[in-house]
N, C-alpha and C positions, 0 to 999 in steps of 0.2 A: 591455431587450432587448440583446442580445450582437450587434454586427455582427461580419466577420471581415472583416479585413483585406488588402489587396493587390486584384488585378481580373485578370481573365481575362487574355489574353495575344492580342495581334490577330496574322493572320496574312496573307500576301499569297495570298489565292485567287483563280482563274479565274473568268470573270465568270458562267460558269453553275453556280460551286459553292456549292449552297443547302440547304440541311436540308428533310427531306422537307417536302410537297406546301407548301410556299412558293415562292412567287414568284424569279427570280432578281432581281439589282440590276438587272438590263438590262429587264427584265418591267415591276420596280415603278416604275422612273423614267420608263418611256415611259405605263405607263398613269395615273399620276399626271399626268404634262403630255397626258394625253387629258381626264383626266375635266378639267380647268381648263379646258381650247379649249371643251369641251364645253357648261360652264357658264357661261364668262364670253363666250364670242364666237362659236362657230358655232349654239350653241343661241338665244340669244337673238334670231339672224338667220334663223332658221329655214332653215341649213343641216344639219340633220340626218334622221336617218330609221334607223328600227329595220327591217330586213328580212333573212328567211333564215337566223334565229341571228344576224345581226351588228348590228351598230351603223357608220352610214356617217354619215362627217362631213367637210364641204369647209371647208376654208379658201381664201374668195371671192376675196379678194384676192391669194392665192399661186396661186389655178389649182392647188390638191391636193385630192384624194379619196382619205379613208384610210378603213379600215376594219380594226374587231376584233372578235373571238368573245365572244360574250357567255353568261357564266354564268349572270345573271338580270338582268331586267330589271327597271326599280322605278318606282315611279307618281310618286316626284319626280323620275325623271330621274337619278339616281346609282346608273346600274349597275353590275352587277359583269361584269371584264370578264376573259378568260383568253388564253392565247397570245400571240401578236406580232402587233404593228400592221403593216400592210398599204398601199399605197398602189399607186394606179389607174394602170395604165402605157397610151400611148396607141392600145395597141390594144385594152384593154379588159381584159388580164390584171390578176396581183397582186405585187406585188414586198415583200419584207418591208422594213421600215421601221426601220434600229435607233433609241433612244434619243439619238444626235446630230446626226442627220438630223430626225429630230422636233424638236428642240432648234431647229434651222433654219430649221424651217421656222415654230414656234412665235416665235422674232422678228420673220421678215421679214414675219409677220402681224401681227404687234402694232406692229410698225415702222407698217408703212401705214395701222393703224387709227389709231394715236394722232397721227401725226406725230413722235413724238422716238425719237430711238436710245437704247439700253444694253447699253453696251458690257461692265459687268458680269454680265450675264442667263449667258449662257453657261459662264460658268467656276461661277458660282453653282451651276448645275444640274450639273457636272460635280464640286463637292465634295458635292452632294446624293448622285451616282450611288459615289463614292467612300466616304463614310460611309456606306452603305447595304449596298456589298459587304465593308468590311471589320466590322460587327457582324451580318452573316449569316455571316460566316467565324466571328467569335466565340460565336455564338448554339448551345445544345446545347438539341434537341428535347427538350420536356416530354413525358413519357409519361403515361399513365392509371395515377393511383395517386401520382405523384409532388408533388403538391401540399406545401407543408411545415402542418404540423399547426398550430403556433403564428401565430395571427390576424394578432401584427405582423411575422413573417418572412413571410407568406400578402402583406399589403398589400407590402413591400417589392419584391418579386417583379414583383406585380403595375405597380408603378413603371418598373420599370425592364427589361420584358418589352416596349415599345415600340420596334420596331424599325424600321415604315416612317415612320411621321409621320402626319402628316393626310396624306388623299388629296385633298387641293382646293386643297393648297401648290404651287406648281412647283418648291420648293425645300427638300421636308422632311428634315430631317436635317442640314442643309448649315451647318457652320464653317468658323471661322476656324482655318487653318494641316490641317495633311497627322495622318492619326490617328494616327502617332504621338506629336504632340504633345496631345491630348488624350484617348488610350483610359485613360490612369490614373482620370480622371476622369467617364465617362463611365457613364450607367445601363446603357446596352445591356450595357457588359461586366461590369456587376453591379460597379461600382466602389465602393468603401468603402475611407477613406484619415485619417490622423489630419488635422487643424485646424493650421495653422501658427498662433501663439501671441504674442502683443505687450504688454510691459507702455507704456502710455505718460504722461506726466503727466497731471497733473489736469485742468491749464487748457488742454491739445492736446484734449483728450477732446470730440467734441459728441453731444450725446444727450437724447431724450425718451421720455418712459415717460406711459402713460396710468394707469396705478397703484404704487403702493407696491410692490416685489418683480418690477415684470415683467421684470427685470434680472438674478435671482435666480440662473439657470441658467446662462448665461453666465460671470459670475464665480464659478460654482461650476467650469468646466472647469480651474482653477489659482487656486487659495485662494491661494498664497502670492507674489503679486503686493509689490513693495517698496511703502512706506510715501511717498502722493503719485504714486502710480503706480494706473492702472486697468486691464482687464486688454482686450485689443483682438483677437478672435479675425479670422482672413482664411483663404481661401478657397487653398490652395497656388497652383491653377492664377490667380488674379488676382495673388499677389504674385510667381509668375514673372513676366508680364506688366507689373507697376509699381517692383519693389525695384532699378530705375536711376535711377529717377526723384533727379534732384538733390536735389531738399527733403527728400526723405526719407533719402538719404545722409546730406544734413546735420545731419538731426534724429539718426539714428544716432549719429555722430561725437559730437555734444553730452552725449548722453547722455539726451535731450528720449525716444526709444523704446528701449525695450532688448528682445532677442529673447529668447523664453525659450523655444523649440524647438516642438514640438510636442503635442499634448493626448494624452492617456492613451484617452481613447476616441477609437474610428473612427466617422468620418461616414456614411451612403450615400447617393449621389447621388440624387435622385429625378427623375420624368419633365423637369421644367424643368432640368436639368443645375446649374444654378447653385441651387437650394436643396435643401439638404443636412437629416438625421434620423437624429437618434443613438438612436432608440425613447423620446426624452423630449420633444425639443424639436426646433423646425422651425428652422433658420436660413437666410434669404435673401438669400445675398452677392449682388455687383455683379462680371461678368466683363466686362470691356470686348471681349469675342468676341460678332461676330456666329454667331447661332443662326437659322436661316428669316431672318426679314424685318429681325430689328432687333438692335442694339446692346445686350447682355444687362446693363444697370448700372443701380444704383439713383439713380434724378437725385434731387437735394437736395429738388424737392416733393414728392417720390412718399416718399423719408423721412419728413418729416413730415404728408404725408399720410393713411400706412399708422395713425400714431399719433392723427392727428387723427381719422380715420374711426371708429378704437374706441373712442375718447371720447365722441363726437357718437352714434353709432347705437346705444350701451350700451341704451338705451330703447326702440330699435324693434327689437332683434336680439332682445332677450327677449319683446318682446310676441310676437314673431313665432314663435318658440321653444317659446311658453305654449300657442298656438292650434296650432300645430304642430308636437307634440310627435318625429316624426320626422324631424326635418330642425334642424341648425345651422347655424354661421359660426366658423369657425377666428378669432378674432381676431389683432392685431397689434401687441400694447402698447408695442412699445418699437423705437427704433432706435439704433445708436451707431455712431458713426464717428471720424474723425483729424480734426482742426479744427487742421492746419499752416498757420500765416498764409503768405501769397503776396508776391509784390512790392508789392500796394499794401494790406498791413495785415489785408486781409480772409480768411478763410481757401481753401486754394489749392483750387479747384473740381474740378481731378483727381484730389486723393486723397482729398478730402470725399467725393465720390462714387461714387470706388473702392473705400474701403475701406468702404463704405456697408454695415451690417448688421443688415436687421428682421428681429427676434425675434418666429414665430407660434407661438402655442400648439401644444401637443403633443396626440396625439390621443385620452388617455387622459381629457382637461379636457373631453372633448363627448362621446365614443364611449358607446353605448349597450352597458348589461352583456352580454356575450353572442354578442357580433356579431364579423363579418370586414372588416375596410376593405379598399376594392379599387376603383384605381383605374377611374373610368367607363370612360374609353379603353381601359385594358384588356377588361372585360367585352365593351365596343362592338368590338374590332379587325377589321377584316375578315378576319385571318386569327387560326387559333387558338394563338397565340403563347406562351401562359402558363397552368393552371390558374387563373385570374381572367377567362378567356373564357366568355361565356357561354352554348358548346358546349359547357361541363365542367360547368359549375353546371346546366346542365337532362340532364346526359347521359344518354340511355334514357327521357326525357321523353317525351309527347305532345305532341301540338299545344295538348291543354284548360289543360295544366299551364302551357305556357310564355305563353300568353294571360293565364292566371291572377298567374304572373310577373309579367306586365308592366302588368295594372290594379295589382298593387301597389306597382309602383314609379312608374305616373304620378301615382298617390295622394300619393305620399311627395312628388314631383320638383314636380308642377306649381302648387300651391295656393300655397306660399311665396314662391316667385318670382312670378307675379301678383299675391299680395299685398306684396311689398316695393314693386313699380312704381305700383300703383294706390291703395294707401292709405296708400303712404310717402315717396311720391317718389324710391322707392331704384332702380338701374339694378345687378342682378348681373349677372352674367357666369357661367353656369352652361354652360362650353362642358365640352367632355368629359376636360377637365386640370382643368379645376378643382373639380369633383366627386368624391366618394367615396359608393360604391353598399357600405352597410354589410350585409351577409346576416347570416340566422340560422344554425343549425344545419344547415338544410336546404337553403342556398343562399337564400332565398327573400330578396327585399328588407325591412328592417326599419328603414333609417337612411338618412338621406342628410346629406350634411357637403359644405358649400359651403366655399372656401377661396381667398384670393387677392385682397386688397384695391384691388392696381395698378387690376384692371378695374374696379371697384364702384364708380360713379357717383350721386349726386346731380340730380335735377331741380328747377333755381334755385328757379320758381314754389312747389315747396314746402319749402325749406330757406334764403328771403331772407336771416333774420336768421343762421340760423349760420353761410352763406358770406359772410356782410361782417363778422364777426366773427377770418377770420381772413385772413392774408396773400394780396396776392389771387394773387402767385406761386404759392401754396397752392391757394386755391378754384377759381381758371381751372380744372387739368386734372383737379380733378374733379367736372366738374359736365357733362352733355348737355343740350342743350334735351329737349321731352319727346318730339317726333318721333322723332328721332335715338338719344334713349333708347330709344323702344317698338322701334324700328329693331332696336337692339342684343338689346334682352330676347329679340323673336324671333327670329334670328338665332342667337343664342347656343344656346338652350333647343328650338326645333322643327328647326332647319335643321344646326347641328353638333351637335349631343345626340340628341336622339330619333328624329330620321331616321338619324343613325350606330347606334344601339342599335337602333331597329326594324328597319334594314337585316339586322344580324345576327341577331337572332331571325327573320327571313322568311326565310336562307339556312339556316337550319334547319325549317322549315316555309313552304315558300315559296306554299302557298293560302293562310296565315293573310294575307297582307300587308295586303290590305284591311279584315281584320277587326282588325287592329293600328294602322294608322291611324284607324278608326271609334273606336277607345278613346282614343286619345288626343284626339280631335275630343271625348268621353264625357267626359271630365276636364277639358275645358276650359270644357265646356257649364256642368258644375255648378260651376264656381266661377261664371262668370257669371250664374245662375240665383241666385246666394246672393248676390251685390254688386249686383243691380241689371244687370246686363250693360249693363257700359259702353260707349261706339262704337265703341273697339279693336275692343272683345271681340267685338262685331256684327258686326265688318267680318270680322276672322280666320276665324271660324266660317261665314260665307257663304260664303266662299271666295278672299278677294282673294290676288293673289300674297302669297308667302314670302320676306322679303329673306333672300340670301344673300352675305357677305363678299366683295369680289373682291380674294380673294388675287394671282389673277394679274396682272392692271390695278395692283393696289397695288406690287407688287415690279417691275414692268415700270420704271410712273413713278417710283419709288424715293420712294413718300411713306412717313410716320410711319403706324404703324397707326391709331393714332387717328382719322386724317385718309382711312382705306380708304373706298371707296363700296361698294356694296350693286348688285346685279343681282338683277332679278324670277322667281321661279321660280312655275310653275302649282302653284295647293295641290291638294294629294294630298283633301282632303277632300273634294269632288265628286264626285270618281274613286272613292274608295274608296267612296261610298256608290252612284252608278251600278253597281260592282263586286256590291257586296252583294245588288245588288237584280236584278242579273243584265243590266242595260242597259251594262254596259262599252264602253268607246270600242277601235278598231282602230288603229292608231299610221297615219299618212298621209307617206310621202315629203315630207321638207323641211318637215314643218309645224311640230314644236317643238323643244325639251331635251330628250324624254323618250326 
């Protein structure tokens, strides 16, 4: 595949200049920090209430009363919301609310609930609202018709058609430094840029490979590498960021790395900005840029990690593969980096980890003959961003078709991942980036391609002997208990995945919603019906809450994601079958999230 080179150009617009019926920055930042209040803290205090088209929601401790317009409402509580936020003035009127008033008010509530300040929250959310307006400046409306024909230019597109973020971040979009220091790089503006290029010694070189060759493609990017020299690709935007670094001057000077310019093919960014696809292979640098929540680099376990994971689960990825023949796992065979010793002999940890580089398969090694890759989040976006929305893929659809749709993609989606948990002890991570929703000809779901090893966890209880096998530096961060695991799987899979995808097929048929949740309660039944239905799977199905991630809580206290908690949401499954059956519930002033 041919990428082209260079990236759109960012421009300074007004904060209401948006490409048609898209949100502005000002829109999508304030209803972003709605839906989080929403979910993480006035819902769960049963400070909310749907009435009159709106959604009203107090923040208790600030003494505020906002309220917004509501496009639809949804049975878990993640509506969709339109216009400006609003807030209750004391005589009863409505005052519009912009995006840094909300912002204000959103601290000095999280201030009182937790007890600690962050002093970062604010500015955080303000490079959120600033990345948001300058790639809606850059963003050029997809028309009908304009799709690109070729599958891997279709997925590329698809990538990097991600304009808001998640809607449950309070800080989606949000880097480090002002965009013009990273729109070069950047997927929104469709960025594709060559590889800066390093030859370096032998014995500087650190690196592990799970097989013969998985290194192949890499040193294929500059065959003519000097003799005792390896060839060390980096990421432009990270060696802006590190080429001061002393030791690495020094190793320059030496003659220890020598530069050989740049590579012959161009990269393109894809949704995680920091891994990069030339239509062969995946590469996964380390930016030391905060991105959302965390510090974008590959830490020295998570390298050999990535490699130890595809070593270790080579056995259950294919069993899993064999039974479920529509669904794989992007592997991660190999990593290489700079192993420059430090002051005390050992090698220096900032540029071990900087210049950190896992090698994932490309997607030609899994891809089913036939098919479109496209990324989930695209499909799922709430707005329709891209031909990989899947307002484009059903367009002129019915409701039977899109229903039909969707049993076949829980088909694809759900059996794999329950079965990696419950017969593997495996923990994926099947959130809506790390997924690829393969179509046929016809749109219709045909593949599904899991990808992204960082998250894919281990449960100790059934993997003792292979996590004391290796460095426990190694095994600690990747392993959950099994709670914490089941925690994740749901989370990941019913509450960012399938509630974000079923969200969007119901805003295109908005009576099916009930009948879109009963199917996927349908798919969950029958795997549990074929295992024995285990107590999870008991409990899920009866209807216990839904944990969902608190982004907001986690970014507030400034912990590690790893380390996020989980808020209880009402399962949609009660609802949706009371819905079905015609006994639907009335929403009650101040009684839930929904």
């Amino acid at each position: 595949m041919s990428l082209p080179a260079g990236t759109a150009p960012l421009q300074a617009p007004s904060p209401t200049a948006t490409p048609d019926g898209l949100p502005t920055a000002d829109e999508a930042v304030a209803h972003t920090l709605l839906n989080c209040l929403l979910r993480e803290l006035s819902g769960p205090e049963h400070q909310t209430a749907v009435a009159d088209g709106h959604l009203l929601l107090r923040l208790p401790r600030r003494g505020v009363l906002l309220r917004v317009a509501l496009r639809r409402t949804s049975l878990l509580g993640a509506h969709r919301f339109t216009g400006p936020v609003t807030e209750q003035r004391p005589d009863g009127g409505w005052d519009k609310t912009d995006w840094r008033r909300l912002a204000e008010y959103a601290g000095a509530e999280l201030s009182l609930r937790t007890g600690v300040d962050n002093e970062e929250f604010r500015e955080q959310i303000h490079s959120s609202h600033q990345a948001l307006t300058a790639t809606l400046a850059a963003h050029t409306p997809a028309r009908t018709g304009d799709g690109p024909e070729d599958p891997l230019a279709a997925y590329l597109v698809s990538e990097q058609s991600l304009l808001f973020g998640h809607r449950f971040h309070p800080t989606p979009k949000a880097r480090t430094g002002d965009p013009a220091s990273w729109a070069a790089y950047a997927p929104e503006t469709a960025a594709s840029f060559p590889l800066r290029l390093f030859a370096v010694r032998d014995h500087l070189i650190a690196e592990e490979s799970a097989a013969a060759g998985a290194t192949a493609a890499v040193d294929a990017l500059h065959p003519a590498v000097p003799d005792g020299y390896r060839l060390l690709p980096a990421h432009p935007w990270q060696y802006e960021l590190l080429h001061h670094h002393p030791a690495l001057r020094a190793a320059f000077d030496r003659g220890d790395l020598l530069d050989l310019g740049v590579s012959e093919r161009p990269f393109a960014a894809t949704a995680s900005v920091r891994t990069l696809y030339d239509g062969d292979t995946f590469l996964k640098f380390s930016l030391n840029v905060r991105i959302t929540n965390c510090l974008r680099k590959n830490a020295s376990y998570e390298l050999s990690g990535a490699v130890a994971l595809t070593r270790l689960l080579a056995p259950v990825l294919a069993d899993l593969e064999t039974r479920y023949p529509g669904s794989a796992m992007l592997r991660e065979p190999a990593y290489r980096s700079l192993a420059l010793p430090g002051p005390d002999g050992s090698p220096d940890r900032t540029l071990l980890e900087g210049f950190g580089m896992i090698v994932r398969e490309g997607l030609d090694r899994r891809l089913a003959p036939g098919t479109t890759p496209l990324l989930a989040a695209a499909v799922a976006d709430e707005y329709p961003t891209s031909p990989a929305h899947i307002s484009r893929l059903l367009e002129g659809a019915g409701p039977q078709t899109a229903l039909d749709w969707w049993a076949a993609y829980l088909d694809l989606l759900i059996p794999p991942v329950l079965a990696a948990y419950f017969e593997h002890g495996m923990v994926l991570e099947p959130h809506l980036q790390n997924v690829l929703v393969c179509v046929d000809g016809d749109g219709m779901p045909a593949q599904v391609l899991f990808r992204d090893l960082e998250g894919t966890k281990l449960v100790p209880d059934h993997h003792a002997d292979t996590l004391a096998a290796l460095p426990p530096e190694v095994a600690g961060p990747m392993t959950y208990d099994a709670q914490r695991g089941w925690d994740r799987v749901v989370y990941c899979l019913l509450v960012n995945h399938v509630a974000e995808l079923l969200a969007a097929l119901a805003d295109l048929h908005p009576h099916t919603e009930a009948e879109l949740w009963a199917r996927v309660r349908a798919a969950i039944q029958a795997y549990a019906d074929a295992h024995g239905c285990p107590p999870l799977l008991s409990a899920l199905l009866a209807g216990v809450p839904l944990p969902a991630k608190a982004n907001l809580l986690t970014r507030w206290e400034r912990k590690a994601d790893r380390d996020a908690g989980y808020v209880r949401l009402a399962s949609p499954f009660p609802l949706a079958e009371h819905v079905l059956t015609g006994a639907a519930r009335t929403d009650e002033p101040w009684s839930t999230a929904r």
